[in-house]
N, C-alpha and C positions, 0 to 999 in steps of 0.2 A: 149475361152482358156485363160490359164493365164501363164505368164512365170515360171520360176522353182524357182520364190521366190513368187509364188502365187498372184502375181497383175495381175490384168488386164489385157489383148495383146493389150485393148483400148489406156491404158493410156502408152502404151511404144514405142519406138519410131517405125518405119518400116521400115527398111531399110538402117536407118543411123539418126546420132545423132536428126538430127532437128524436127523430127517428133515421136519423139517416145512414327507299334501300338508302341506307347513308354511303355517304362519301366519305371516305378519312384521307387523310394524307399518306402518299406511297411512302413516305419515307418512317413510318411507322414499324416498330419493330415484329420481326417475324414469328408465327403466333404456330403452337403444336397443341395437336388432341393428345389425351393422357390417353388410352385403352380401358385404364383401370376403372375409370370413372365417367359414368352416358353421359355424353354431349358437354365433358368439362374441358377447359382451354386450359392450357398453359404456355407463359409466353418465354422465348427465349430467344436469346441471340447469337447462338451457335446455330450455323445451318447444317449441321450437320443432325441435330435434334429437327428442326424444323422443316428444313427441305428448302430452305430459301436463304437466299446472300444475307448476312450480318450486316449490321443497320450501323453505319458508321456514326461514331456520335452518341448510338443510342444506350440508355443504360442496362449494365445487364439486369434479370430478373431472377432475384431469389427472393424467399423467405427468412432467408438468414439474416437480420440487421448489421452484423460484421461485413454483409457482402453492400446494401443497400444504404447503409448508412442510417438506417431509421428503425424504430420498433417495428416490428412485423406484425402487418393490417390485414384481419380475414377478407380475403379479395385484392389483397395488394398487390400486385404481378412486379414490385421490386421497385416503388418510385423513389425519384431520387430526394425531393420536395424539392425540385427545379420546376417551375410552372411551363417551361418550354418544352421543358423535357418529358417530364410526365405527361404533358397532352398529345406528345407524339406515342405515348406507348400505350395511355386508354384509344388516341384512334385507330393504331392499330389493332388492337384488344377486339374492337368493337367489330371493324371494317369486317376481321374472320371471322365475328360471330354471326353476320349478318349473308358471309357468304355460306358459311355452313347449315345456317334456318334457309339458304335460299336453294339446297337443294333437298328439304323437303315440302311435299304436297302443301297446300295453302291449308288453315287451318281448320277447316270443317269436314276436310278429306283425309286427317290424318290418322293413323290407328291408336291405339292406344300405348305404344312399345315410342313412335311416332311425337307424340303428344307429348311422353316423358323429356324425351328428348329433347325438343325444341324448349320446353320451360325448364330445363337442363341450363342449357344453354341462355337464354333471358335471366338465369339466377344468378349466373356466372358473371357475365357482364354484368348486373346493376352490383352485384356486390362491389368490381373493379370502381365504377361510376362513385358507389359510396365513398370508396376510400379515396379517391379522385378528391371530393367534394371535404371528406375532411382534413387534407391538406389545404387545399386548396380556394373553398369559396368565399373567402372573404377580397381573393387576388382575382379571380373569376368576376364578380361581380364588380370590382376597380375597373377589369377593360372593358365589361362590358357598358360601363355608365362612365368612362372616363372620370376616372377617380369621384364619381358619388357627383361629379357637377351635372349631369343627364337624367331627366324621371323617364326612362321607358315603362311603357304599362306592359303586363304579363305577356300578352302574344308577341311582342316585339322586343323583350328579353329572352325570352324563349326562340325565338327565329334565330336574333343576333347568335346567343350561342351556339347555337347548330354551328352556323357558320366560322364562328372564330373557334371554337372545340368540339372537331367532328366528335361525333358517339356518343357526346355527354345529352344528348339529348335528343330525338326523331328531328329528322330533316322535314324539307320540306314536301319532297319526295315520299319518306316515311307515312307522313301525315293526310295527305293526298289519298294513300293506299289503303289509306284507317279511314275513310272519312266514308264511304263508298257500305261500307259492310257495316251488318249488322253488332249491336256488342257482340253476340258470342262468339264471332267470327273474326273479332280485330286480334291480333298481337299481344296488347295491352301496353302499348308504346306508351299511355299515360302513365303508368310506372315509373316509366323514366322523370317523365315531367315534374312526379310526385316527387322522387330523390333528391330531383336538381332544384323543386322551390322548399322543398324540406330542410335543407342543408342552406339554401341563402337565410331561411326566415329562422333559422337554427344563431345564427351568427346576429350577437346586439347591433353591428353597425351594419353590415347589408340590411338585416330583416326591417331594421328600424326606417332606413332607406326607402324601401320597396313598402311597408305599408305605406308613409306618407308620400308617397309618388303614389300610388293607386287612389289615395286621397283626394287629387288634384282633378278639375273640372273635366269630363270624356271628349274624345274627339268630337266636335261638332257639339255640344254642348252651347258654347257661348255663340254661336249663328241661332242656335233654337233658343236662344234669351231675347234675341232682337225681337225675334217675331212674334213670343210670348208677350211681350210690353205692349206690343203694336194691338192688340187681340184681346189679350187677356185670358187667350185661350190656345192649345196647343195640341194636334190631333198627332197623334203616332200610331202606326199600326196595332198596337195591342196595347194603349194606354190615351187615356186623356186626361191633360190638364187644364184645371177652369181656374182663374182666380178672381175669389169673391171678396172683398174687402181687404182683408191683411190675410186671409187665408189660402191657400195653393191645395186645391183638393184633385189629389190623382186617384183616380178610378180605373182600376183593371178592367182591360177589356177582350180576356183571351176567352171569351163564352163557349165557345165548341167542345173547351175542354175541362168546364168548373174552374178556368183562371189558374188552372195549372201551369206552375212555371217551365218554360223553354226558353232555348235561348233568344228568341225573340222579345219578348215580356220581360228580361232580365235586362238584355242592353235598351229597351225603350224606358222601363223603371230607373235605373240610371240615368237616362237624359231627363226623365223630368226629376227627379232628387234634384240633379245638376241647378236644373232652369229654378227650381223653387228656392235652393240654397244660393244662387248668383243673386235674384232677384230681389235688389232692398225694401221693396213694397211690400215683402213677405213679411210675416211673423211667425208664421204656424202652418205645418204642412198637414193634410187629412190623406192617410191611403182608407180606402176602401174598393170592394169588389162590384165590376158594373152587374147588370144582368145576365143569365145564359141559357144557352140555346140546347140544352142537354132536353132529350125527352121528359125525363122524368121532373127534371126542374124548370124548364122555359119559359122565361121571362121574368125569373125571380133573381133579387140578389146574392151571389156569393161570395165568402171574401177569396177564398185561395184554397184549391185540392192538392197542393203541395206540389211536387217534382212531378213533369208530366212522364210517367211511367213506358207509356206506349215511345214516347222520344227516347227514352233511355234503352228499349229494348229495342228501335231500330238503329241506334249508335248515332244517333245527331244529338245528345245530349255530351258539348266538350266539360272534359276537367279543366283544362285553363279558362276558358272567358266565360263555361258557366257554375262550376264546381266551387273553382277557387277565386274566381274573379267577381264571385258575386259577393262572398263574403268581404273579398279587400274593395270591392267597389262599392253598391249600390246601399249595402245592407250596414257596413263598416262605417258610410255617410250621414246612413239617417243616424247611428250612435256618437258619431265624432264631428259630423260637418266635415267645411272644404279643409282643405289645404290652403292657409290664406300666407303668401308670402308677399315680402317687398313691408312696408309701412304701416298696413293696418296690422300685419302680423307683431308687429316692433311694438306698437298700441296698444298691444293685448285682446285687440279686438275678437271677441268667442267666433270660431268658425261654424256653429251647429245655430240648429234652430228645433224647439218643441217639435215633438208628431202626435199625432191621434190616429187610433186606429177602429174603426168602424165594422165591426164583425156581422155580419148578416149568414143565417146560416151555418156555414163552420168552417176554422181555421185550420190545417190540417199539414202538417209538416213543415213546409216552405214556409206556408202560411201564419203558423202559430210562431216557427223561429222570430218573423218579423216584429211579432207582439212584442216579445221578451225585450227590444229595446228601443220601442216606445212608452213616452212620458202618459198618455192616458189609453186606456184601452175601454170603447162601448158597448155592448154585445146586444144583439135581441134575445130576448128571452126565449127559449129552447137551443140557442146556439149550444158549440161544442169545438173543444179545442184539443188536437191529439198530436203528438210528434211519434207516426208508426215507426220507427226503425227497424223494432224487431220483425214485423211484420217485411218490409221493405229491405233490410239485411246492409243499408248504409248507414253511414255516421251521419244523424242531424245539425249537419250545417254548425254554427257554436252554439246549437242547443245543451248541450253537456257540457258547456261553461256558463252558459248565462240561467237555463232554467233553477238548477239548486240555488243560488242566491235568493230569487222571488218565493220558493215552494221548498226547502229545505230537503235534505237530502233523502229521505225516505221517500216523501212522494215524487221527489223526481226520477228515480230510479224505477217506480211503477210506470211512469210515463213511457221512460224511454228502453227501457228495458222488457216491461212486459204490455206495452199497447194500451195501458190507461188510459180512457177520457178524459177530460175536464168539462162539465156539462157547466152551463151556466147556474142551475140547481144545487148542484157539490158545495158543500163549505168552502171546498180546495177552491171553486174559483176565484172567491175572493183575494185569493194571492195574485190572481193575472189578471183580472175585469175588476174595471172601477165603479161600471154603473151599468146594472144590465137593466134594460127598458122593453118595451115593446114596439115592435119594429115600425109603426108610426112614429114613434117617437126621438127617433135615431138622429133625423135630419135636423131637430133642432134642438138635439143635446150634442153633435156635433158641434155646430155654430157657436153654442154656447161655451163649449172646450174650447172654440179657437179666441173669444173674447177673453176668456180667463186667462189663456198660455199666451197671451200677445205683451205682458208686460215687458217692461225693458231689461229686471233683471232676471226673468226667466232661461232666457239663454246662458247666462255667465254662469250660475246655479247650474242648471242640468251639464252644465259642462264639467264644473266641479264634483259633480256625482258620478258621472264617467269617468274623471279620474280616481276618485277613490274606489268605486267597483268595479273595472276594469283598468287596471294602468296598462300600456301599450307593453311593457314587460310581459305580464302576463296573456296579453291579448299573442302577441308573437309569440310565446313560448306553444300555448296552444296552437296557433296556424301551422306552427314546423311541424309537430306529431301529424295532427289533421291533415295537411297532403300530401303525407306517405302513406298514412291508413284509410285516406277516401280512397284512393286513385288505388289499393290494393283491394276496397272491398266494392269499386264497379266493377272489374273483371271474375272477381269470386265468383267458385260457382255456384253458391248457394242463392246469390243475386242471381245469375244467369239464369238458373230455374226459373226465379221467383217471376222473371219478367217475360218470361216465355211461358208460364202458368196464365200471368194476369191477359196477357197474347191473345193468347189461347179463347180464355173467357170473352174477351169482346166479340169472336166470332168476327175480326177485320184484320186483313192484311196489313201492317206497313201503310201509311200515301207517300 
């Protein structure tokens, strides 16, 4: 059996913590197979090569920079660095690559001769996309935000593109056709996605852009501020917010699955970060995990079983609004606070506010990342804190930026590298847990964190420490790498196994 985030029942504890199809534009230039090479494209403007009319206007395609006018870029199909220009020759780049994957069998039918070929083809086109993006996305990202005065948040940067630069990213059509299938049966159109925000967060003024836009309070956020004031309570499908005095304590309440995150639990966590960071009655937010309804644990607390696994191997786990949109969202908030513009920004007013985090049981990927950028962390005694990666075969979230700071580079490298614990017993935890108690006594060494962290200049201070251990330089050089190499290692097949193993073990289909 495995829990309702698809690990193991081996490796969790028993009983208690200590043991546990795009569209491009037609007037895009005329695109030829080479023979020489399975499923590689080459584009050109002779129809005499191609089999189709010369693309008037369009540029020709060489490798030769005498012919292009530009150094010659692995994947460059001969841009001119004209932004009109080149998006007509990546859409049609893409448009043929998209017709030639569409006459082979879907991809759980295909052979293995089959299978080369179509990721033949997908390497083909991103590398074109790559060289697209380094020409180009710092101009990309000007229409798409009209010149930097628009914050779109990730799924409606990503749509707009689609639409204003067929190819450079899954339509919406694309996306539609991915949503349906399992991971090991999708495309990996998040690849693309990974290129296209790799290369904006690549660039100091997009990337800089695009975090502080993901900053800013979520859609429907300030309507659940109203009714939070009115209440002082806030129920969302898989979170609630209580607020007791100066303190905002959000309790996970995804129990079916040990508070394993989905993309439900990520965008509800978001709205209340949002509601407890709006709120000026706040001083101090508390996360903690509610109860859960697993057999082997029911009715006890957990704090978080990290990424729910069984959602990642039925393919409803997204890279944009849950991959990447959790780090620039929910999780980037609780370290930075809002996006505060207009006057109190002018003020200097701190946009962040203190967190505590209330570990009951054990922290476990998702769960432990969140630790690492909160200002106190509680633990019950036997608790336990792991970032599996290696186990699980993805990159932990900016675990691998922020753990070595707290634990220095050695033992963080056992963590994440080789599946280390952190028991609340270890020397080591003393790097991550500030007070471990026993589980009576959580509730009011809680309280008492949020009376301590409610001073006035707690906020301006921890905001100054976030500057100095993460400057937003470094935070964005990190995210650019991070969504080319997440969104390459959810398709991997050594993931793919891994989650068809954990599958497997629960002995359940899919719901």
């Amino acid at each position: 059996m495995s829990d309702g985030a698809g690990r193991r029942e081996a490796d969790l504890p028993a009983g208690g913590p200590a043991t546990p199809d795009s569209s491009a534009s037609s007037a895009g230039p005329a695109v030829s197979a080479d023979p020489a090479v399975s499923g590689a494209l080459t584009v050109s403007a002779d129809p005499a090569v191609s089999g189709a009319p010369a693309i008037s206007g369009a540029p020709a395609v060489s490798a030769d920079p005498a012919v292009s006018g530009a150094p010659a870029v692995l994947g460059d199909p001969g841009f001119y660095g004209d932004l009109a220009a080149d998006a007509k020759l990546l859409a049609g780049y893409a448009a043929e690559t998209e017709r030639r994957l569409a006459l082979l069998p879907a991809r759980p039918d295909r052979t293995a001769a089959e299978a080369e070929r179509a990721e033949g083809l997908h390497e083909d086109c991103r590398a074109v996309r790559h060289a697209f993006l380094a020409r180009h996305a710092d101009a990309v990202y000007d229409e798409l935000t009209a010149g930097r005065t628009r914050r779109p948040r990730l799924p409606d940067l990503a749509a707009e593109a689609a639409l204003r630069f067929p190819g450079l990213v899954p339509d919406a059509a694309q996306l539609a056709a991915e949503s349906g299938r399992l991971q090991a049966h999708k495309e990996g159109r998040a690849i693309d996605q990974g290129i296209f925000f790799g290369a904006l967060l690549r660039s100091p003024a997009a990337g800089t852009h695009l975090i502080e836009s993901m900053l800013r309070p979520a859609p429907g956020s300030a309507a659940r501020l109203a009714e939070f004031r009115r209440t002082d309570r806030l129920e969302l499908p898989a979170v609630l917010l209580e607020r007791r005095g100066e303190g905002a304590y959000v309790t996970f309440r995804n129990g079916h699955c040990l508070n394993a995150e989905d993309g439900r639990l990520i965008a509800d966590l978001e709205t209340a970060v949002d509601v407890a960071l709006l709120d000026d009655r706040i001083r101090v937010g508390v996360l903690r995990g509610g109860p859960v309804t697993h057999p082997r644990h029911a009715g006890r607390r957990i704090f978080s079983a990290g990424i729910n696994l069984k959602e990642l191997h039925a393919g409803r786990i997204s890279f944009v609004e849950f991959l990447l949109g959790r780090e620039l969202g929910y999780v980037n908030k609780l370290a930075r606070g809002l996006l505060r513009e207009g006057p109190a920004a002018a003020g200097g007013t701190p946009a962040g506010k203190p967190w505590v985090g209330v570990v009951d049981a054990f922290a476990i990927g998702g769960g432990m990342q969140l630790l690492l950028v909160l200002d106190r962390v509680i633990a019950e005694e036997g608790a336990f804190l792991s970032l599996p990666a290696a186990d699980e075969g993805i990159v932990p979230g900016l675990g691998n930026l922020r753990l070595t700071r707290l634990t220095g580079a050695r033992t963080a490298r056992q963590v994440i590298l080789s599946g280390r614990r952190i028991r609340t017993s270890d020397p080591a935890a003393a790097l991550l847990v500030d007070e471990v108690l026993p589980a009576a006594a959580l509730d009011a060494a809680a309280e008492r964190a949020v009376r301590e962290l409610a001073g006035p200049a707690v906020a301006a201070n921890r905001a100054m420490l976030t500057l100095a251990e993460e400057p937003l330089e470094l935070l964005r050089g990190y995210l650019a790498e991070f969504a080319v190499v997440q969104a390459r290692r959810i398709h991997s097949p050594d993931v793919l196994a891994k989650t068809e193993r954990h599958q497997a073990r629960s002995g359940r289909a899919p719901a």
